[in-house]
VEXDREN-2710 file (C-alpha; in Angstrom, 1 decimal):
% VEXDREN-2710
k/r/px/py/pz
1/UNK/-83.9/-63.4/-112.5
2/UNK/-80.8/-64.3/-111.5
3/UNK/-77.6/-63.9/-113.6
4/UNK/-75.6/-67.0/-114.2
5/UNK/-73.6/-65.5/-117.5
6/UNK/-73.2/-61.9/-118.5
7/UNK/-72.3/-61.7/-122.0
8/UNK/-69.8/-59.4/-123.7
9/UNK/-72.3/-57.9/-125.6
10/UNK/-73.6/-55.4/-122.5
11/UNK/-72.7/-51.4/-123.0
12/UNK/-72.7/-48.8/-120.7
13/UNK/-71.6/-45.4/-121.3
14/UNK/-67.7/-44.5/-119.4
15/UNK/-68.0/-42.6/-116.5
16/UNK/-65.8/-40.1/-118.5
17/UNK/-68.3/-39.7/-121.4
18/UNK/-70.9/-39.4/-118.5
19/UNK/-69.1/-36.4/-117.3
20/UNK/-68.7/-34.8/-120.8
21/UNK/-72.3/-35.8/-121.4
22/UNK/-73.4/-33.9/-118.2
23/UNK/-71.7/-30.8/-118.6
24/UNK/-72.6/-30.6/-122.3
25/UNK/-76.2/-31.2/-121.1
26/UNK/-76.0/-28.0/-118.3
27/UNK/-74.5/-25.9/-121.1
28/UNK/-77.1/-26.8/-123.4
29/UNK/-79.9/-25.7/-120.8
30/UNK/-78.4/-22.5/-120.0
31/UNK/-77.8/-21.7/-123.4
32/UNK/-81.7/-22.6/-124.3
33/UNK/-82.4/-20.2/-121.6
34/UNK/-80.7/-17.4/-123.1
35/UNK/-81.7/-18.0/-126.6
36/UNK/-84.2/-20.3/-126.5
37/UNK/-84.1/-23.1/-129.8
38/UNK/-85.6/-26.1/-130.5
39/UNK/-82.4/-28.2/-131.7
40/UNK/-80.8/-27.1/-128.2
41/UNK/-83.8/-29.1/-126.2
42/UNK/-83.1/-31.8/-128.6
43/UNK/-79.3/-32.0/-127.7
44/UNK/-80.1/-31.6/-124.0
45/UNK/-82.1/-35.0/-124.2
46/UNK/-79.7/-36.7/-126.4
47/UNK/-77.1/-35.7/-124.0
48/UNK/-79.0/-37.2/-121.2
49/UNK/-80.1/-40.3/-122.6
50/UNK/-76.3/-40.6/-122.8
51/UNK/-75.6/-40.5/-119.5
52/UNK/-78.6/-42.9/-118.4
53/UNK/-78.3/-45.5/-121.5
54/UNK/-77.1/-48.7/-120.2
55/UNK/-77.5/-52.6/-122.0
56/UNK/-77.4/-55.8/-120.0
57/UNK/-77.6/-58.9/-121.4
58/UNK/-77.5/-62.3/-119.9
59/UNK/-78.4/-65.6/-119.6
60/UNK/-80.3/-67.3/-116.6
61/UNK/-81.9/-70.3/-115.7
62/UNK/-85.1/-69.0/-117.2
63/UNK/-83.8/-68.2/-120.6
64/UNK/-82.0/-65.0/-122.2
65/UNK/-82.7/-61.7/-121.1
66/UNK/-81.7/-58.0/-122.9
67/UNK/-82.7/-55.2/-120.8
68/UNK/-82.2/-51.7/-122.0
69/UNK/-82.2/-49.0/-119.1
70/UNK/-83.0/-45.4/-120.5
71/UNK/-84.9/-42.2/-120.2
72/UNK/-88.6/-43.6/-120.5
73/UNK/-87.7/-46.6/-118.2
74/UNK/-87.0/-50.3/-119.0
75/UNK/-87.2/-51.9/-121.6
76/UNK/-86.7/-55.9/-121.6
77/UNK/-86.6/-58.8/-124.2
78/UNK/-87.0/-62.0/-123.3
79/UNK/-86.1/-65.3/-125.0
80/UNK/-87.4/-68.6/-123.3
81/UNK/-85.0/-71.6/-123.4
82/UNK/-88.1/-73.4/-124.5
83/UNK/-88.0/-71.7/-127.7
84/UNK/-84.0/-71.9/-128.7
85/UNK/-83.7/-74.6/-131.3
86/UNK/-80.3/-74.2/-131.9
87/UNK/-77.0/-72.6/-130.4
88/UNK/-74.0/-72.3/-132.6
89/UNK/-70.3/-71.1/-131.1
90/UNK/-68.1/-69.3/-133.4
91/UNK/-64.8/-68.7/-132.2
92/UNK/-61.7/-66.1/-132.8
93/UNK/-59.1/-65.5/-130.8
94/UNK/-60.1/-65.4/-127.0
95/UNK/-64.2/-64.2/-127.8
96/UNK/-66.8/-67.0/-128.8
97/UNK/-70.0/-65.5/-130.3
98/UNK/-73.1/-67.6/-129.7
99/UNK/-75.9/-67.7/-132.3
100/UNK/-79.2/-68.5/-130.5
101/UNK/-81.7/-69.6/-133.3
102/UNK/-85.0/-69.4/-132.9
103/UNK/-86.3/-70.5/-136.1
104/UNK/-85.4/-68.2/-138.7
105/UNK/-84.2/-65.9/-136.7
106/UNK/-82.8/-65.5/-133.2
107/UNK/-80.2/-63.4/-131.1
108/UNK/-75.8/-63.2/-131.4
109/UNK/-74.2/-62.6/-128.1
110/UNK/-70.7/-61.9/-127.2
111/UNK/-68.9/-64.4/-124.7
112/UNK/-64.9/-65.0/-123.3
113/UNK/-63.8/-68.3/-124.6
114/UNK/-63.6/-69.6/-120.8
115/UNK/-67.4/-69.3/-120.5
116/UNK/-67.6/-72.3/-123.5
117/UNK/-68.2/-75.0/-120.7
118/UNK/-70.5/-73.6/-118.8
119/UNK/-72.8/-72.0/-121.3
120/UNK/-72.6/-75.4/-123.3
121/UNK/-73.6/-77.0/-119.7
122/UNK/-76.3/-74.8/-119.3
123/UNK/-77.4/-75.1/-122.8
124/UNK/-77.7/-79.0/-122.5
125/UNK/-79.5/-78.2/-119.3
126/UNK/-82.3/-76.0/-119.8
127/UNK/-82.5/-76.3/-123.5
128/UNK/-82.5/-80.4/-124.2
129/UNK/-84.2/-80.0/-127.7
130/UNK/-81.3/-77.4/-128.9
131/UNK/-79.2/-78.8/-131.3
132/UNK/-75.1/-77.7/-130.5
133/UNK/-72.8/-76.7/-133.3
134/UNK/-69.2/-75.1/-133.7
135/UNK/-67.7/-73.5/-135.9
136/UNK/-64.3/-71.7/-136.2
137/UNK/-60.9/-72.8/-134.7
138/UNK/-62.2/-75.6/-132.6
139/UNK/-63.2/-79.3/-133.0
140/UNK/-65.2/-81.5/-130.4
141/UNK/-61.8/-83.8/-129.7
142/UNK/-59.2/-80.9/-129.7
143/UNK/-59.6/-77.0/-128.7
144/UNK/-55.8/-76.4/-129.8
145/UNK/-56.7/-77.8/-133.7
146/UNK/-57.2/-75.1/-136.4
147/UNK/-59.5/-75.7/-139.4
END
């Protein structure tokens, strides 16, 4: 699926924890090698899961999409446009969080404030039956108007 939006929400580890994650890891295997322990084989896969961990989320034509890349593979949540009901922007600053609802509940995800017209675009495209609503620092007529 292609990505249209990738939202602010996404994590993956800096290269320099990566590195301190690495070297922590090879120290951890030769010291379980010397004196083998269980809580060092534990640490050596904490550190590597670590280095591997990665979130994307992001929003496509097809609907939202949260993939989580770690040591046992992929692992990918899906929510169809078909099933947001409602979208609601809350605003502070130069962030917007979006609530997607999906009944009672649903999934928050982090956006910049510049992505407001074309995730409302898309919104009203793929997802007709969603009802729009803001809150926070903005009104429909002017974007400058504090509540």
């Amino acid at each position: 699926m292609e990505t249209i939006i990738e939202s602010r929400s996404s994590y993956s580890t800096p290269t320099w924890m990566k590195f301190i994650l690495f070297f922590f890891g090879c120290y951890c295997i030769f010291s379980a090698v010397l004196d083998f322990s269980f809580y060092k084989i534990i640490l050596i896969i904490a550190s590597f899961y670590g280095i591997i961990y990665k979130k994307k989320i992001y929003i496509s034509s097809d609907g939202i999409i949260k993939e989580v890349y770690g040591i046992l593979g992929i692992s990918k949540e899906f929510l169809p446009w078909g099933d947001v009901k409602a979208a609601t922007f809350a605003y502070k600053g130069d962030m917007m969080m979006v609530f997607f609802e999906r009944g009672i509940t649903g999934w928050k995800l982090l956006f910049k404030r510049s992505d407001e017209p074309l995730l409302e675009e898309i919104i009203k495209k793929y997802a007709p039956q969603a009802e729009i609503d803001f809150l926070g620092n903005y009104t429909k007529d002017s974007k400058k108007q504090k509540l």
